[in-house]
C-alpha positions as CSV (number, residue, x, y, z in Angstrom):
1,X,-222.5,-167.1,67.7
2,X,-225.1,-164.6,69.4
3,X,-225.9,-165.0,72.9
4,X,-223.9,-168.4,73.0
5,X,-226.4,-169.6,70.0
6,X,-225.0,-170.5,66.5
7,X,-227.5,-168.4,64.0
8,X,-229.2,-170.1,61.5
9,X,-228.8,-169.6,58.0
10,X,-231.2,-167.0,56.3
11,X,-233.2,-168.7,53.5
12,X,-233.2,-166.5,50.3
13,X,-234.7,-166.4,46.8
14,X,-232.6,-166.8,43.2
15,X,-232.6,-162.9,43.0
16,X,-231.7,-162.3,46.7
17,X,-229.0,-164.7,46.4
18,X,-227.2,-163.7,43.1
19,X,-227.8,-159.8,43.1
20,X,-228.5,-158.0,40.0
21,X,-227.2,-154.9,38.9
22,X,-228.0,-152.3,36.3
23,X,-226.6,-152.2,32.8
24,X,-224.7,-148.6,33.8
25,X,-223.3,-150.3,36.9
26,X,-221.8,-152.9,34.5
27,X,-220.0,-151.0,32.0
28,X,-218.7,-149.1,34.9
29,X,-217.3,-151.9,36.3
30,X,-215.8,-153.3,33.5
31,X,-214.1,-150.2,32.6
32,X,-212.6,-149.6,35.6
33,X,-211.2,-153.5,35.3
34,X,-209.8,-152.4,32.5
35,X,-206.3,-151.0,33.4
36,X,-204.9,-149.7,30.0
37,X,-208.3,-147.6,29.6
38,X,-208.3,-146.0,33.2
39,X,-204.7,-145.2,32.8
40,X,-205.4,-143.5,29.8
41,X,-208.3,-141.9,31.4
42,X,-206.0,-140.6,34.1
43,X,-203.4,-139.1,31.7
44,X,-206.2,-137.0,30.0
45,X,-207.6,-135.6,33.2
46,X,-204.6,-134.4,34.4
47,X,-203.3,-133.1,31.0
48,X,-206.7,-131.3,31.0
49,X,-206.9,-129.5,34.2
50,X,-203.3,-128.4,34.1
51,X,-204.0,-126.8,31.0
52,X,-207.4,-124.9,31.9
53,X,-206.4,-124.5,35.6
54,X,-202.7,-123.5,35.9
55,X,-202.7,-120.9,33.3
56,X,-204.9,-119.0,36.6
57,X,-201.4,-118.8,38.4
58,X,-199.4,-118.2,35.1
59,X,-199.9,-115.4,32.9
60,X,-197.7,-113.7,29.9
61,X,-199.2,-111.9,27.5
62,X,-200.0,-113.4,24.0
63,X,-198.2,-111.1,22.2
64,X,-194.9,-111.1,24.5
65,X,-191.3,-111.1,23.1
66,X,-188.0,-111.0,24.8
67,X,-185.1,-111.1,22.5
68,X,-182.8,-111.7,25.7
69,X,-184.7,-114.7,26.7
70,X,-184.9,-116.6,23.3
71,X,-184.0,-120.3,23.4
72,X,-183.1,-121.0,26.7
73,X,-182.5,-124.7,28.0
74,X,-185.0,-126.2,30.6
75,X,-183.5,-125.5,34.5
76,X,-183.4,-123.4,37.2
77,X,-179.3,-122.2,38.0
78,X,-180.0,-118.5,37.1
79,X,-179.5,-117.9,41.1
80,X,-177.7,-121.0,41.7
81,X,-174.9,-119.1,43.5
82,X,-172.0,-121.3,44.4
83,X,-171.9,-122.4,48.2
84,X,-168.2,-120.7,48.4
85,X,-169.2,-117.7,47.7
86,X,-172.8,-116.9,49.6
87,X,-170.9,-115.9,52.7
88,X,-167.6,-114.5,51.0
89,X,-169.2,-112.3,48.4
90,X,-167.7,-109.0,47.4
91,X,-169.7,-108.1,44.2
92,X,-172.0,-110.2,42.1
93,X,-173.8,-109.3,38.4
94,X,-176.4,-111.2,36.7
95,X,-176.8,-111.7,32.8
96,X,-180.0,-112.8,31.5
97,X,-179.2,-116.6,32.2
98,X,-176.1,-116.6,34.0
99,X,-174.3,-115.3,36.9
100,X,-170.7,-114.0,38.0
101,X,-169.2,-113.3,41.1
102,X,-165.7,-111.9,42.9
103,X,-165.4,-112.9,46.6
104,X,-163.1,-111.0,48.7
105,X,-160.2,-113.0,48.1
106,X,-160.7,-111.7,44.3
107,X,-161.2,-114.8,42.5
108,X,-164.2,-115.3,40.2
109,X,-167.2,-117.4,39.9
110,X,-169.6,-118.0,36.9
111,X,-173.1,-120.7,37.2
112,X,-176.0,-120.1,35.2
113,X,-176.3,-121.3,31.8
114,X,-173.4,-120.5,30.1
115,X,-171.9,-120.2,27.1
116,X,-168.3,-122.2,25.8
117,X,-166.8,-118.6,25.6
118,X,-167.8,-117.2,29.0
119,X,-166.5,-120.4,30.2
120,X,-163.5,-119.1,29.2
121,X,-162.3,-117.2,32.2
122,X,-159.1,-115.6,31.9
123,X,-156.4,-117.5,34.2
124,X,-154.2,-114.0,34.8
125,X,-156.0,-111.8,36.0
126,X,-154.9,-111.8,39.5
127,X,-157.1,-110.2,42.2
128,X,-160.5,-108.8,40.7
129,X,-161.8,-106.2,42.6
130,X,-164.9,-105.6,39.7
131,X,-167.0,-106.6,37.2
132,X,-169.6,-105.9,34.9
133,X,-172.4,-108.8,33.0
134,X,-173.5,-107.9,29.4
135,X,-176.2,-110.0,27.4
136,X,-173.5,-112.6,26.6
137,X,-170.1,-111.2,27.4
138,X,-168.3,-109.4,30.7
139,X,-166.0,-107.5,32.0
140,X,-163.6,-107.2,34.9
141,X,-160.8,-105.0,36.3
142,X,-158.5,-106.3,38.9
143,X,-156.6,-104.7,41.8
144,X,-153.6,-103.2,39.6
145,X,-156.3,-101.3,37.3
146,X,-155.9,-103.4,34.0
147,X,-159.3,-104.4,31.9
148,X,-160.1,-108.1,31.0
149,X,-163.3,-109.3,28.8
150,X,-164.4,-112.6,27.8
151,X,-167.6,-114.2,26.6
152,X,-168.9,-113.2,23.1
153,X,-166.3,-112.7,20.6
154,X,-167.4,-110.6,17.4
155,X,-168.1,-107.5,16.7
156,X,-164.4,-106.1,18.2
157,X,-166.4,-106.7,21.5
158,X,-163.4,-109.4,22.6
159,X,-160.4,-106.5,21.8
160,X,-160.0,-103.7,24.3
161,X,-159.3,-100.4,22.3
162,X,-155.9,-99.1,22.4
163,X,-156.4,-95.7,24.2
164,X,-157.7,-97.4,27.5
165,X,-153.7,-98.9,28.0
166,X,-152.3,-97.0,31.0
167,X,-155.9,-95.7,31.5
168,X,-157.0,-95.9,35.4
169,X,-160.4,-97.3,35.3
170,X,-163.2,-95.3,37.4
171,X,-166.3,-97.3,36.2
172,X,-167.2,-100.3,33.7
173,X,-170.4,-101.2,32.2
174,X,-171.3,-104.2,30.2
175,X,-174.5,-103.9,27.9
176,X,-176.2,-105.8,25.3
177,X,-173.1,-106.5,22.9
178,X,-171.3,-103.5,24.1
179,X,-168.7,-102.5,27.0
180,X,-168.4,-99.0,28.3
181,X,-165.5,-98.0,30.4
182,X,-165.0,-94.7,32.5
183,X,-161.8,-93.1,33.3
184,X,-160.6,-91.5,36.2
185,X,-160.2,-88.5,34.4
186,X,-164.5,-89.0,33.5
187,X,-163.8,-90.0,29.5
188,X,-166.0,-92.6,28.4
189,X,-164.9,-95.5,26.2
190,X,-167.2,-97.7,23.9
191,X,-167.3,-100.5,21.8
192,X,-168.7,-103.6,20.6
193,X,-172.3,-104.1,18.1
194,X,-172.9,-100.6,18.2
195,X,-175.7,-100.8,15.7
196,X,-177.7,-103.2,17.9
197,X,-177.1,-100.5,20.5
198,X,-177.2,-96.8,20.2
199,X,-174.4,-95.2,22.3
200,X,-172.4,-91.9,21.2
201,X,-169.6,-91.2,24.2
202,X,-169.5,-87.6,21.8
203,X,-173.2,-86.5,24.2
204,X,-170.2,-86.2,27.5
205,X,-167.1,-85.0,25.1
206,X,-166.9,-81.9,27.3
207,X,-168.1,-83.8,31.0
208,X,-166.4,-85.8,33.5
209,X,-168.2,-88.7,33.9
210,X,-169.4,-90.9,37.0
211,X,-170.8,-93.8,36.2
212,X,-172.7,-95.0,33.0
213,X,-175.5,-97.7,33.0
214,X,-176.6,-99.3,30.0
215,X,-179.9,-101.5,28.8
216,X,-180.4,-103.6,25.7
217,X,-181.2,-100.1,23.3
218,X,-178.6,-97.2,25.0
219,X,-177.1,-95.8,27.9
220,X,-176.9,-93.1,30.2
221,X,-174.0,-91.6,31.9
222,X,-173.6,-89.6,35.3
223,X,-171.5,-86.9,35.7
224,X,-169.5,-85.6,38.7
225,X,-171.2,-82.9,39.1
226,X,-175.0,-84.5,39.6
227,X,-176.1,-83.8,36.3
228,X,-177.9,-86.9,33.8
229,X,-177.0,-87.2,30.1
230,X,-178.4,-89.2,27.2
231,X,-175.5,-91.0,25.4
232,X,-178.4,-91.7,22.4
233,X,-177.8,-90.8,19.4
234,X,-181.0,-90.2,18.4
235,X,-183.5,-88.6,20.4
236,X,-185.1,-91.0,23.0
237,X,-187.7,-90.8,25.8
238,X,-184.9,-91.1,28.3
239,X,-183.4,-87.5,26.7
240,X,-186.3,-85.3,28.7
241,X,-184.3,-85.7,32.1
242,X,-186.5,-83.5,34.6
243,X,-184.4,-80.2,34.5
244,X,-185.7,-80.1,38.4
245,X,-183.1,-82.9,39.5
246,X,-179.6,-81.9,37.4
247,X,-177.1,-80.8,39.4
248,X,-178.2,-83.2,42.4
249,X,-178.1,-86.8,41.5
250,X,-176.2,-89.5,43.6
251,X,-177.5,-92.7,41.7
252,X,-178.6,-93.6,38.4
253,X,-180.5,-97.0,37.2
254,X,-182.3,-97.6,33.9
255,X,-184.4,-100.0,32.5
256,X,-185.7,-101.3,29.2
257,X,-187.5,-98.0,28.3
258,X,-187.0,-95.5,31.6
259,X,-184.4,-93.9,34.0
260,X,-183.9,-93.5,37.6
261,X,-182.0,-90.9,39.9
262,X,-182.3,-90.8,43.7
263,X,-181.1,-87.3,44.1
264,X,-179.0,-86.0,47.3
265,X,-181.8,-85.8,49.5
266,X,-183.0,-89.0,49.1
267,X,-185.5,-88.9,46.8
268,X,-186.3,-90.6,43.5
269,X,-187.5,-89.6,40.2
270,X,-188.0,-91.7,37.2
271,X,-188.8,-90.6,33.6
272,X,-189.1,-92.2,29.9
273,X,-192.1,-94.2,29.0
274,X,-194.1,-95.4,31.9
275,X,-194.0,-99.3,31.5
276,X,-195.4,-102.0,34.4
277,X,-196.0,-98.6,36.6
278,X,-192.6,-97.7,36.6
279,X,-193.4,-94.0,38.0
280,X,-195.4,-95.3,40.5
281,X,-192.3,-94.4,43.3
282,X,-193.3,-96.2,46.7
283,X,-194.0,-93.7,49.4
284,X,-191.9,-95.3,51.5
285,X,-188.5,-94.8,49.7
286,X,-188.9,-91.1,49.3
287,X,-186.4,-88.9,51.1
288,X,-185.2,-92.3,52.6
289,X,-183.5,-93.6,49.4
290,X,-179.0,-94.4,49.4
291,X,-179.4,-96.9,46.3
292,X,-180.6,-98.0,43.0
293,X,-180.8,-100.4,40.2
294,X,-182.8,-101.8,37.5
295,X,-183.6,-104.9,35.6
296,X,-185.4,-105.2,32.3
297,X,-188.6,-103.5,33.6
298,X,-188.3,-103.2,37.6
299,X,-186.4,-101.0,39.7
300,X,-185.2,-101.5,43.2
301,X,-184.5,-98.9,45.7
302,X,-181.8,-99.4,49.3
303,X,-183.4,-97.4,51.7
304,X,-180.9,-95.4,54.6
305,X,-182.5,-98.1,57.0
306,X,-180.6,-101.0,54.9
307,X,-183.9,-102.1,53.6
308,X,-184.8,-103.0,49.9
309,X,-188.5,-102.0,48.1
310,X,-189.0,-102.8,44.5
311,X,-191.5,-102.4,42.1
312,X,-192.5,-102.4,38.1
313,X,-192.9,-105.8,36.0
314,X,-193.3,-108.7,38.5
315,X,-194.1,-111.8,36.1
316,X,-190.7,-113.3,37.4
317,X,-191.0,-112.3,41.2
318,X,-188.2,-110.1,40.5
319,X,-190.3,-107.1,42.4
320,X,-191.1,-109.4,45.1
321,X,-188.5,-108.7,47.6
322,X,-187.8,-111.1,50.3
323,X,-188.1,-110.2,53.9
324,X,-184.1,-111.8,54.6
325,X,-183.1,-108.5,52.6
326,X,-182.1,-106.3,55.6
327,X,-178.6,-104.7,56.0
328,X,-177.7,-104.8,53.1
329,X,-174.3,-103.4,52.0
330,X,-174.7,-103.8,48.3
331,X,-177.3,-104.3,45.6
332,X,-177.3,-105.9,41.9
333,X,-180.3,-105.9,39.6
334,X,-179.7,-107.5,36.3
335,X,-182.6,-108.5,33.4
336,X,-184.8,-110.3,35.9
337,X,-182.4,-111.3,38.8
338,X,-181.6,-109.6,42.0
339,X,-178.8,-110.0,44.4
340,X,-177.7,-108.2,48.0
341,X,-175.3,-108.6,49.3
342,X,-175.7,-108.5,53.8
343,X,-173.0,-106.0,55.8
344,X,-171.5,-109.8,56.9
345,X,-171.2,-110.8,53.2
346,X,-174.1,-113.3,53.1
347,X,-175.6,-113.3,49.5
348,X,-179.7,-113.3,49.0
349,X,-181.1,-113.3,45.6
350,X,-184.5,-113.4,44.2
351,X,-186.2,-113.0,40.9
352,X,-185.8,-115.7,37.6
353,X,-184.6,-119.2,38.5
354,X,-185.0,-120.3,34.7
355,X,-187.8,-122.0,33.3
356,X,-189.2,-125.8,33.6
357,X,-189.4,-126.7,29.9
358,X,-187.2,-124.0,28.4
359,X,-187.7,-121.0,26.3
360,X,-188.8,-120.7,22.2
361,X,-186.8,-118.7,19.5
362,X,-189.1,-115.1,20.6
363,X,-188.3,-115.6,24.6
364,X,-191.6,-117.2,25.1
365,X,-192.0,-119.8,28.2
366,X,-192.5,-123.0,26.4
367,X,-194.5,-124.4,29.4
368,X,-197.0,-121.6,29.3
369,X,-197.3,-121.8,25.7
370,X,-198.0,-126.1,26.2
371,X,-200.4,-125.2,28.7
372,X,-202.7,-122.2,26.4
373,X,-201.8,-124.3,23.8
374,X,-203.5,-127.4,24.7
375,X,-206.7,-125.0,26.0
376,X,-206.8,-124.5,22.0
377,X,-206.0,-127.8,21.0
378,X,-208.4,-129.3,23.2
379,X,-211.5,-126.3,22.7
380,X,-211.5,-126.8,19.1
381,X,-211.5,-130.6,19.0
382,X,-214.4,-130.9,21.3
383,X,-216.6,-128.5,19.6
384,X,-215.5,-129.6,16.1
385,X,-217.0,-133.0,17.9
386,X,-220.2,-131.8,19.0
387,X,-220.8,-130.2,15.3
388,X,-219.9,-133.8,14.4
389,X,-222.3,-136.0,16.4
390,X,-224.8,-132.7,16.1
391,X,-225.4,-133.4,12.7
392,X,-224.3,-137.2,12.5
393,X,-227.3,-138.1,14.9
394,X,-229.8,-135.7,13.1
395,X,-228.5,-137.5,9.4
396,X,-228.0,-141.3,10.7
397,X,-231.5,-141.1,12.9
398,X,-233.6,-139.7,10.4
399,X,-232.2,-141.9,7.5
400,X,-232.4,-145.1,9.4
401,X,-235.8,-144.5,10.8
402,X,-237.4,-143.3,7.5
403,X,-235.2,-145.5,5.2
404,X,-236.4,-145.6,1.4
405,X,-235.8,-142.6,-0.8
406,X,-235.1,-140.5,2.2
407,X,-232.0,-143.2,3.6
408,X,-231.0,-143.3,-0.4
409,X,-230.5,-139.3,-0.5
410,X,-229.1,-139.1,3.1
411,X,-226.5,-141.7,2.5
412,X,-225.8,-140.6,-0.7
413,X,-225.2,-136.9,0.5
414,X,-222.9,-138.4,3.4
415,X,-220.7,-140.6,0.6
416,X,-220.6,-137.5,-1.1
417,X,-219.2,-135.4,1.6
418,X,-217.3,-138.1,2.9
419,X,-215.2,-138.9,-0.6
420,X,-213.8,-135.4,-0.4
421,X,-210.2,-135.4,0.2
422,X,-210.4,-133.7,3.8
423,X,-206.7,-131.9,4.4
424,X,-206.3,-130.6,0.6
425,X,-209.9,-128.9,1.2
426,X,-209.5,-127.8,4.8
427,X,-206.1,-126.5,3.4
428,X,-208.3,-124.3,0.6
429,X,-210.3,-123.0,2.4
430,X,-207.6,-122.0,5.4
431,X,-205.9,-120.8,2.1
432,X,-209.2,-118.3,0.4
433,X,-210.4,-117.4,3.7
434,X,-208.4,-117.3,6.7
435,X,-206.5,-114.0,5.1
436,X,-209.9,-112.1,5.6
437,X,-211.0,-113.5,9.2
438,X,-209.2,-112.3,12.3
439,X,-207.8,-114.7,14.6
440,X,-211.1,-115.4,16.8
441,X,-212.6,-115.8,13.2
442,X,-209.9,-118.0,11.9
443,X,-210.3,-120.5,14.8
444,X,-214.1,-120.9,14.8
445,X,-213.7,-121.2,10.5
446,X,-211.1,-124.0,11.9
447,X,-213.9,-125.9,14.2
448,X,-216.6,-125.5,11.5
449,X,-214.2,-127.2,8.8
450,X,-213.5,-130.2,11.1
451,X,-217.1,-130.0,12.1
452,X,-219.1,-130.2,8.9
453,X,-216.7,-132.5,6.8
454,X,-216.1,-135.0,9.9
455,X,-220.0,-136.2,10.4
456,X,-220.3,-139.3,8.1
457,X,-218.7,-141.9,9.8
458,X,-220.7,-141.1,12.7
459,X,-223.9,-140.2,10.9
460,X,-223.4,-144.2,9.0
461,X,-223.1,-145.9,13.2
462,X,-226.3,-143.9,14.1
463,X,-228.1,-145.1,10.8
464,X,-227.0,-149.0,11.6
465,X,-228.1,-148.7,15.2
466,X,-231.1,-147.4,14.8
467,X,-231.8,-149.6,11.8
468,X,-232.0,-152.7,14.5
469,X,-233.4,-150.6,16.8
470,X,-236.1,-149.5,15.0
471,X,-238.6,-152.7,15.2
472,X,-238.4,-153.6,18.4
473,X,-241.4,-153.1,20.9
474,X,-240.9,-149.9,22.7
475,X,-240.6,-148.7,19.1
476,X,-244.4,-150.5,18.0
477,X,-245.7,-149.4,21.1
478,X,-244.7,-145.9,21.1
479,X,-246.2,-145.6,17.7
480,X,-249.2,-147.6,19.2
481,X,-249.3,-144.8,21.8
482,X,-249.1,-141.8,19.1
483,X,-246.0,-140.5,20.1
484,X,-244.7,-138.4,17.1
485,X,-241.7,-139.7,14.9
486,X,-239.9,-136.8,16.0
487,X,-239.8,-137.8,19.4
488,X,-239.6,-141.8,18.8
489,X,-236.1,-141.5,17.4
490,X,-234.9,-138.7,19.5
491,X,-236.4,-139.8,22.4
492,X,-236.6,-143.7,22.0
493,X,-234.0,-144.9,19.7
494,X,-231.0,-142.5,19.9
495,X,-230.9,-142.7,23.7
496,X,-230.9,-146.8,23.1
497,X,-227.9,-146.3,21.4
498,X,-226.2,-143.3,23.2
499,X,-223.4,-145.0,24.7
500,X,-222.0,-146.3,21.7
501,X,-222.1,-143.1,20.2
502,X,-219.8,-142.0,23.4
503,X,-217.9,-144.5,22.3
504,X,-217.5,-143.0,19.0
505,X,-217.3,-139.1,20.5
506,X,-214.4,-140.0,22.5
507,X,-212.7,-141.7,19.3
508,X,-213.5,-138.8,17.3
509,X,-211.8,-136.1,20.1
510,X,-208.7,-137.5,19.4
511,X,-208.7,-137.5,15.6
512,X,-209.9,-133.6,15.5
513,X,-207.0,-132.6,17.9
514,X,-204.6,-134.3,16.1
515,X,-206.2,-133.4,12.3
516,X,-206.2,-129.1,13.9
517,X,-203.1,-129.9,14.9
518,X,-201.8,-130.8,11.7
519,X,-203.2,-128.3,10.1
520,X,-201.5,-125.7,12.7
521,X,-198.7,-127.6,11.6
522,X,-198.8,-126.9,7.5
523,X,-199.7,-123.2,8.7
524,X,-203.1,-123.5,7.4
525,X,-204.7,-123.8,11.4
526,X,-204.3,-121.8,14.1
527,X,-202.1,-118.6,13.8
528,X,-199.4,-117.2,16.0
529,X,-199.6,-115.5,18.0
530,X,-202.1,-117.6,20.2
531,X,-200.4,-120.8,20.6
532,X,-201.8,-124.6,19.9
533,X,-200.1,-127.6,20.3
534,X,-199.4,-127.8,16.6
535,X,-198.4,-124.3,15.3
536,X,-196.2,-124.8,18.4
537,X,-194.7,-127.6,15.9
538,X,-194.9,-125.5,13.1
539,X,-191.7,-123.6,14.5
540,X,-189.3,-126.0,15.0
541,X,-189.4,-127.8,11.6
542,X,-185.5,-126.1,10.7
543,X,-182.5,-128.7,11.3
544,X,-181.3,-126.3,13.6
545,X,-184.3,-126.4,16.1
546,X,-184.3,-130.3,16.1
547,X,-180.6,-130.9,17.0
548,X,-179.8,-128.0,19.1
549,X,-183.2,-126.6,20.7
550,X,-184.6,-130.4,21.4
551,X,-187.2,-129.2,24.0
552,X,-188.6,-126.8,21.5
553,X,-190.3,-129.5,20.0
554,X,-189.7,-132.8,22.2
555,X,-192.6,-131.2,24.9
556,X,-195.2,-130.1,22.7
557,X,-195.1,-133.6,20.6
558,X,-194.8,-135.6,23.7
559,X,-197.6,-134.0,25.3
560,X,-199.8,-134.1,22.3
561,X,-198.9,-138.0,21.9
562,X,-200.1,-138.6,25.7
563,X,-203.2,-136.5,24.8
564,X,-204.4,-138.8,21.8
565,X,-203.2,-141.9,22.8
566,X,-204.8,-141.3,26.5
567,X,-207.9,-140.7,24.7
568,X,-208.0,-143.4,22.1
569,X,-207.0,-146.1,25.0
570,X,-209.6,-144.6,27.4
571,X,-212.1,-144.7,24.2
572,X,-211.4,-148.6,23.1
573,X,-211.7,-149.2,27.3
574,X,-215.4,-147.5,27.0
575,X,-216.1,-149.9,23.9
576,X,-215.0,-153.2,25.2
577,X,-217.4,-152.0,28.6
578,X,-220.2,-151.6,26.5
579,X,-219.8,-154.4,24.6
580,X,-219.6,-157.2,26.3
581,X,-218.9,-159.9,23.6
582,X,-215.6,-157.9,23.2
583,X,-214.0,-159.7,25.9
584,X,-214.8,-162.6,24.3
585,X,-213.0,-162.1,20.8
C-alpha cells in the first residue's frame, strides 16, 4: 500500500526479470555452496597464517639445544603449585619440569611432570625443614638433621656416602646428577655422575664452607669467611672470581656459564662468560641488594625494600617479574622457574609453564618447530609450483598453438622428462650435490628439483586447452587484426583457460609439500637444523620415539595431513565450480 493505494506491478523485460550474472560470480558461488571445499579452504588459511604470523611472537634460535629440556610431554604444571600449599609455604625448588615443596607443617609436595622414581617420596622422614631439586633427583633433610634422596637411581646418586652418618647438615645442593652436602663444620660432600659434572670438594679441603650452588657443568662454594671458590676441576671461566669482592660476599648464585655475589654492602658483581647480558647489573639493585639466585641463564636479585628485579635470557618470561612480588621473605630460581615466597607465606611464581605440543629429543619446542617448519614446507611447495606452471604454460602454449613438428618435439621432450623415475633422481642429486651447497643452497637445489621435473602434467592440460581453444573467433580475429603469436596465446588463449590451470596449481601445491616432505623424510630434503614438516618426521622414525614420545611425531603428521588434504578438497571444490557439468556426473 502507499498512500492508501495498492501499487501496481512494474512491467519488466526477460533480462530484467531473470538477472544475469558474470561467469566469475558463478564459480564463486558455486564454491562457496560447496561445503567440503570451503572447509578445506578454511583449514589451510589458518594453518597458513599461524605459521608465517605467530613465529612474530615466538622466537628460539635455529640452532638452540637444551639437554635439560629434551622430550618433554605436552602441558603446563611446571608452576602448578598445589592449592594447600600457596599460603602455607615454607620453602619451594624447581627442577626443570617439576616442582617440590615443604609447608610449615614439614610435609612435602611434588607436581610437575614427574618421574615414577621422584614419585617415590620417602614415607619416614618426619618433619622436613629443607630441600634441594636436581635435574631428575632431590634431596631433603628433616628437623632431627638426617639426609634423604629420591628420584634418579644410578650412578650411587640414590646411596648417601657413609661419612655424612652423625654429620649435622649446614647446606645441601642438588645438581644435574649430583648432590652436594655441607657440614656444620664447612666440609663438603659429593656424589653422583661425576663425569657429567665436574666437581672436586679437594678446591675447599683447607675452608669452611657456607653454602655451594651448583649448575648442569660444576659448582661453586662460599666460604665463611666471604671468599668464592671454584670446585672445577679444570680451569673454567667461573675460576677468575674478581679479587676486588673476596673476603666480602653474603650471597652466591650461578648460572649455566656465570656467577653472582651480592657482597656485604649490597652490591652485585657477576663474572664468567657474558651470556643474554648477564653483566648488565640493573642500577636499581646496586647497594640495595639482600638476595640472589639463578636459573639456567637469568639471575634474580631481593632488594632491602622486599622487591624482586631480574634479568638475562627472557625466552620463557622467567626475567619478567610480576608486580604481586613485594615482601617477599624468600626467593627460588631454578632452570626457568621462579618462586617467592610473601612475609605471610603466600607463594607467587613466574617463568616456564611447559609447552603446548611438547619438547623434541635436543629440548626444542615442538610447536615452534611446526610453525617454522610449515614456513618451509609451505615456501618451497609454492615456488616449486610457480617453476611448474612457469614452464608448463610456456611448453603446453607454444606446442598446442604451433602443433606439427614443434607439438612432436615439445611432447616428446615432456614424455621424456616425465618417464624419469622422480624420487630415485631427486634422491641423486640431493645425494652428489647437497654435500657441496649450504643450507640456503640446499633448499633452493630442493625447489628447482620439484620445479623442473614436476612441469609435464601441467604442460600436457595447457596443450589440450589451448588446442580447442585455438580456432575459435577471438583467435581468427586477433590474427585478422595482426596481433603477434606471441601475444595471441599469452594474451588470448592462456587467460581463456587460466582458471583451470588454478585448478591444477592448487592440486599441484599439495603434491610438492608432501613429495619435499618426503624427501626431508629419507634425509635427502631439507637439513637440520632449519626445521620442515618432514625432516621433523625424519627424527622420530626409532621404535622408541613412536611408543613413548607420541607427540614427537603425532603433531607434525597431523598437521601435514590437514595441510594436503585442506588443499586437495579446496582444489576438487575450485574444479567442480568451474566446471559446471561436474555436478552433473
Amino acid at each position: 500500500m502507499l498512500f492508501g493505494k495498492k501499487k501496481e506491478k512494474e512491467q519488466r523485460s526477460v533480462l530484467e526479470e531473470e538477472q544475469m550474472q558474470s561467469p566469475f560470480r558463478t564459480i564463486i558461488k558455486n564454491l562457496l555452496e560447496n561445503k567440503l571445499a570451503m572447509g578445506g579452504l578454511i583449514v589451510f588459511v589458518s594453518i597458513f597464517a599461524m605459521c608465517f604470523i605467530l613465529p612474530i611472537w615466538f622466537h628460539q634460535d635455529l640452532n638452540y639445544q637444551d639437554p635439560t629440556q629434551k622430550n618433554i610431554a605436552p602441558g603446563f604444571s611446571f608452576l602448578s603449585v598445589p592449592s594447600d600449599l600457596k599460603d602455607n609455604a615454607e620453602v619451594i625448588e624447581f627442577g626443570p619440569t617439576y616442582g617440590v615443596g615443604v609447608d610449615k607443617d614439614g610435609y612435602v609436595y611434588e607436581w610437575g611432570q614427574l618421574t615414577k622414581n621422584l614419585k617415590k617420596i620417602p614415607a619416614d622422614m618426619g618433619k622436613v625443614v629443607d630441600i634441594a631439586v636436581g635435574q631428575d633427583h632431590v634431596l631433603a633433610i628433616n628437623d632431627k638433621g638426617n639426609l634423604y634422596t629420591w628420584g634418579f637411581n644410578r650412578m650411587g646418586l640414590n646411596v648417601i656416602p657413609p661419612e655424612l652418618k652423625g654429620k649435622k647438615i649446614a647446606d645441601i645442593e642438588a645438581g644435574y646428577q649430583v648432590s652436594v652436602v655441607v657440614t656444620e663444620d664447612g666440609k663438603v660432600v659429593s656424589w653422583g655422575n661425576t663425569s657429567a659434572v665436574d666437581i672436586s670438594t679437594a678446591n675447599v679441603k683447607d675452608e669452611k664452607v657456607k653454602e655451594v650452588k651448583a649448575n648442569i657443568q660444576t659448582a661453586i662454594a662460599l666460604t665463611k669467611d666471604g671468599k668464592v671458590i671454584s670446585l672445577a676441576k679444570k680451569e673454567t671461566a667461573l675460576d677468575n672470581v674478581p679479587e676486588e669482592i673476596q673476603g666480602k660476599v653474603e650471597k652466591i648464585a650461578l648460572t649455566d656459564k656465570a656467577a653472582a655475589a651480592v657482597l656485604k654492602d649490597g652490591t652485585v658483581k657477576v663474572w664468567g662468560n657474558n651470556h643474554d647480558h648477564i653483566f648488565s647489573v640493573p642500577e636499581e639493585v646496586q647497594g640495595k641488594a639482600v638476595d640472589i639466585s639463578g636459573g639456567r641463564n637469568h639471575l634474580v636479585v631481593v632488594t632491602e625494600d622486599g622487591n624482586a628485579v631480574a634479568w638475562g635470557g627472557n625466552e620463557n618470561k622467567q626475567a619478567t617479574v610480576p608486580t604481586k612480588a613485594s615482601n617477599i621473605a624468600k626467593l627460588t630460581s631454578g632452570y626457568y622457574q621462579n618462586c617467592i615466597i610473601k612475609e605471610d607465606g603466600s607463594v607467587v611464581t613466574w617463568g616456564l609453564k611447559g609447552y603446548l605440543l611438547g619438547t623434541d629429543n635436543l629440548g626444542r619446542n615442538v610447536f615452534y618447530r611446526i610453525l617454522k617448519g610449515g614456513q618451509m614446507t609451505m615456501t618451497v611447495g609454492f615456488i616449486a609450483v610457480i617453476i611448474q606452471f612457469a614452464i608448463g604454460i610456456l611448453v603446453g602454449g607454444i606446442s598446442g598453438y604451433y602443433g606439427g613438428t614443434v607439438d612432436i618435439l615439445l611432447m616428446r621432450l615432456s614424455e621424456v622428462v616425465g618417464s624419469l623415475p622422480f624420487i630415485p633422481l631427486a634422491l641423486i642429486l640431493s645425494a652428489l650435490i647437497g654435500n657441496k651447497v649450504s643450507d640456503v643452497g640446499r633448499i633452493i637445489m630442493i625447489m628447482l628439483i620439484l620445479g623442473f621435473l614436476g612441469w609435464t602434467g601441467i604442460a600436457g592440460l595447457v596443450r589440450a586447452q589451448v588446442l580447442a581453444e585455438r580456432n575459435k573467433e577471438f583467435v581468427v580475429a586477433a590474427k585478422a587484426l595482426g596481433v603477434r603469436e606471441k601475444n595471441i596465446i599469452f594474451r588470448h588463449i592462456v587467460p581463456n583457460v587460466m582458471t583451470i590451470i588454478i585448478v591444477q596449481a592448487t592440486i599441484s601445491f599439495a603434491t610438492c609439500m608432501l613429495t619435499e616432505s618426503g624427501l626431508s623424510f629419507l634425509g635427502f630434503g631439507v637439513a637440520e637444523p632449519i626445521p620442515s614438516w618432514g625432516n621433523m618426521l625424519n627424527n622420530c622414525r626409532s621404535s622408541e620415539v613412536i611408543s613413548q614420545y607420541w607427540w614427537r611425531w603425532v603433531f607434525p603428521s597431523v598437521v601435514l595431513g590437514l595441510c594436503t588434504v585442506s588443499i586437495n578438497l579446496f582444489g576438487d571444490g575450485l574444479r567442480r565450480a568451474v566446471d559446471p557439468k561436474a555436478n552433473e556426473r
